[in-house]
Each structure stands twice: as C-alpha cells, then as structure tokens.
DOKEDO-264678 format. One line per field, with one value per residue (C-alpha): residue number from 1; residue in one letter; y, z, x. Coordinates in Angstrom, 3 decimals, decimal comma. Example, Ala and Ser with C-alpha at 12.3 -4.5 7.8 and 13.67 -1.06 7.14 Angstrom:
BEGIN
seq	[1 2];
type	[A S];
y	[-4,500 -1,060];
z	[7,800 7,140];
x	[12,300 13,670];
This chain:
BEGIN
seq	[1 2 3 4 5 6 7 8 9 10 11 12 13 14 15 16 17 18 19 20 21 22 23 24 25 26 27 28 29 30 31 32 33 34 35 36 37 38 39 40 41 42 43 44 45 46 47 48 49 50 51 52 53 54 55 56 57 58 59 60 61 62 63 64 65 66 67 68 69 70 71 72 73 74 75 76 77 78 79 80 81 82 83 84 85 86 87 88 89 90 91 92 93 94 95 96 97 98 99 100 101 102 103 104 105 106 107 108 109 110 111 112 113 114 115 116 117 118 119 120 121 122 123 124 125 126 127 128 129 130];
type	[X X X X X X X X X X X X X X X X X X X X X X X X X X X X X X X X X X X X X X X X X X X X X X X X X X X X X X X X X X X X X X X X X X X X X X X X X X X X X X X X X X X X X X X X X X X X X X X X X X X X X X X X X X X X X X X X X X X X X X X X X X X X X X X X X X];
y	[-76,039 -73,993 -72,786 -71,994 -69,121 -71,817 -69,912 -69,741 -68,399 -67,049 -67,407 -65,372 -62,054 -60,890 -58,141 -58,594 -62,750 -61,969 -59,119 -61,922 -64,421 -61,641 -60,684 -64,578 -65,656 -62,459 -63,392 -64,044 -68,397 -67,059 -65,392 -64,914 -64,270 -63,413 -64,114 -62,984 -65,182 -68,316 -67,664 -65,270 -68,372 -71,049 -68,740 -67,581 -71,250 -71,345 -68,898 -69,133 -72,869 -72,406 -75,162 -74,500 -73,136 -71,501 -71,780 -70,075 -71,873 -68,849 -66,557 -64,402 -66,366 -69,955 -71,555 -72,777 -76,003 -75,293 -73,647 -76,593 -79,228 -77,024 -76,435 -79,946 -81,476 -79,003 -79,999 -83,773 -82,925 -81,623 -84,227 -81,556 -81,710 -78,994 -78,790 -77,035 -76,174 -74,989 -71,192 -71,323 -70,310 -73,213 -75,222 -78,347 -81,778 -82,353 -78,994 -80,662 -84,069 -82,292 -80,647 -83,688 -85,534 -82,975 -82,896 -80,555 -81,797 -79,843 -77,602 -74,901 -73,228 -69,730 -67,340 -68,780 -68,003 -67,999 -71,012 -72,908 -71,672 -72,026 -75,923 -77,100 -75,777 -77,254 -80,703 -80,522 -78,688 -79,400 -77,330 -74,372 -73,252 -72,671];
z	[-48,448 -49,258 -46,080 -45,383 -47,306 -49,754 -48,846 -52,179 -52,421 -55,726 -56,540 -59,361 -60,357 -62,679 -61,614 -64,447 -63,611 -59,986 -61,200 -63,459 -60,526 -58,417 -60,581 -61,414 -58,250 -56,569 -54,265 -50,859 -51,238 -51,940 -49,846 -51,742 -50,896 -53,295 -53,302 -56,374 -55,128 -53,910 -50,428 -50,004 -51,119 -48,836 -46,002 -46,720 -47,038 -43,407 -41,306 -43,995 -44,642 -47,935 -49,347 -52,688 -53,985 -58,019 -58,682 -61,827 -63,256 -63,794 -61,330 -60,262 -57,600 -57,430 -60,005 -59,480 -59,514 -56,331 -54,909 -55,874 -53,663 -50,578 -50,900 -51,495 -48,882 -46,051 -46,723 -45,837 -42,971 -41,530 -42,626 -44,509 -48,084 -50,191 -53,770 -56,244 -59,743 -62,057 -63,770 -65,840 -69,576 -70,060 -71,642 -73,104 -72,353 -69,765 -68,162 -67,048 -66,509 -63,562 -62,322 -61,732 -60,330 -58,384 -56,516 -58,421 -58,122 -61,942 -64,665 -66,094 -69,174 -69,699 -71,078 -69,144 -69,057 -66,077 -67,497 -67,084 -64,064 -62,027 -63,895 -62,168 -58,637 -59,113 -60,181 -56,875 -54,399 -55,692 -53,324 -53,374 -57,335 -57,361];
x	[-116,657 -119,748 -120,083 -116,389 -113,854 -111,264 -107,743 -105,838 -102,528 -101,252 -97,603 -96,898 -94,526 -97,141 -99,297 -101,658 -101,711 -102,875 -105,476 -106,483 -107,153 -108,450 -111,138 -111,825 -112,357 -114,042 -116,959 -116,665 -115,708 -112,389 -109,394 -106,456 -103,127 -100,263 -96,215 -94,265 -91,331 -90,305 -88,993 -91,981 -94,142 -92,886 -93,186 -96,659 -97,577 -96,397 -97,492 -101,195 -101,741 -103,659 -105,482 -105,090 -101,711 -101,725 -97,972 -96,150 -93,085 -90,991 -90,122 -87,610 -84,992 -85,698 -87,842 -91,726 -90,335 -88,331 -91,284 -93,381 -91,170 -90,640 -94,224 -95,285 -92,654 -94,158 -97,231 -96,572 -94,423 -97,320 -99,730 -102,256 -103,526 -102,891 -104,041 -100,896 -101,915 -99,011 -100,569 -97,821 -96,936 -94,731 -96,564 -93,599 -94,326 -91,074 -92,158 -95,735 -93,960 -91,721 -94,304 -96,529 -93,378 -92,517 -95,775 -98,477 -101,915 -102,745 -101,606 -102,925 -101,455 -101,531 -103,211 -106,286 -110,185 -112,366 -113,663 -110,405 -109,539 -112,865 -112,982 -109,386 -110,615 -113,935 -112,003 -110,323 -113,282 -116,406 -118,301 -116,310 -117,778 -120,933];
C-alpha cells in the first residue's frame, strides 16, 4: 500500500469534518473524495470504488446507517473489500451496535484527533501510515 495512493471517501455534511480529514490525511498516500449525502455516497462508491469509506451517522436524507448497508451490500455484490469506519458524534452503545451489524468495519467518535484517526486506518492498512 506504500507504494500505491489508499482512495478514501468521506461521507459527511460537515464542511469543517471534511477540512478536518483533509488536513489529517494530507500527503500524497491519500486521495479523498467527499459526499455530504447518502445517494451522493452510494453513487460515488460506484463509479470510485474506495477502499476505505469514513461514514457519519447523521446526515441529511437517509441516515449513515442506510448509507452503511447500500454501501456494505455493494461491496459484496461485487466481491471487493472495503473498509467503513463510522466518524460519527453518536456515540450510545445501540448506535455502535447497528453500525457493526450493519456492516462497519470501525467507529470513530467525534470530535477526533489525528491521532485517532490515522490509528483506525493504520488498524485496517498497515502500510498506508507511515
């Protein structure tokens, strides 16, 4: 993964959330892509194939949750792993239950430090932090 740019797509409605991620994951292991809705999401996932998908629980339209299955059940359709880590405030117990039964790989509760952030993708691509 070293050698190779880790496509990460951002799901989020926040401006200041995806400044955040830009800024934390600047450098050039990292091409990120940004949806601030669900439909906008699923298609991006698409036409894009990430492999690593930072998904935020509340959005305008359909929840993160819905995003989360469409996401999850394209993925396995097309027989390609895809890492989803919930950047989410939410932080109640049932909320990271769904999510891990609905398909995320991770959770991440916001507010969030580079620290956090760079230590879930690291978890999941070793050799993509440095």
């Amino acid at each position: 993964m070293a050698d190779r740019v880790l496509r990460v797509l951002v799901v989020d409605d926040d401006r200041d959330i995806i400044n955040q991620v830009h800024a934390f994951l600047k450098g050039p292991t990292f091409e990120i892509v940004v949806a601030e809705q669900v439909i906008e999401a699923v298609s991006t996932f698409e036409e894009l194939k990430p492999e690593l998908v930072l998904l935020d629980i509340g959005l305008p339209g359909p929840s993160g949750f819905v995003g989360l299955r469409k996401i999850r059940s394209l993925a396995e359709s097309e027989k390609r792993d895809v890492c989803i880590i919930m950047l989410t405030g939410r932080s109640a117990r049932e909320d990271v239950t769904t999510a891990l039964a609905y398909g995320a790989t991770d959770y991440l509760v916001k507010p969030f430090n580079r620290a956090a952030l760079l230590g879930k993708i690291q978890r999941h691509f070793p050799r993509a932090v440095q």
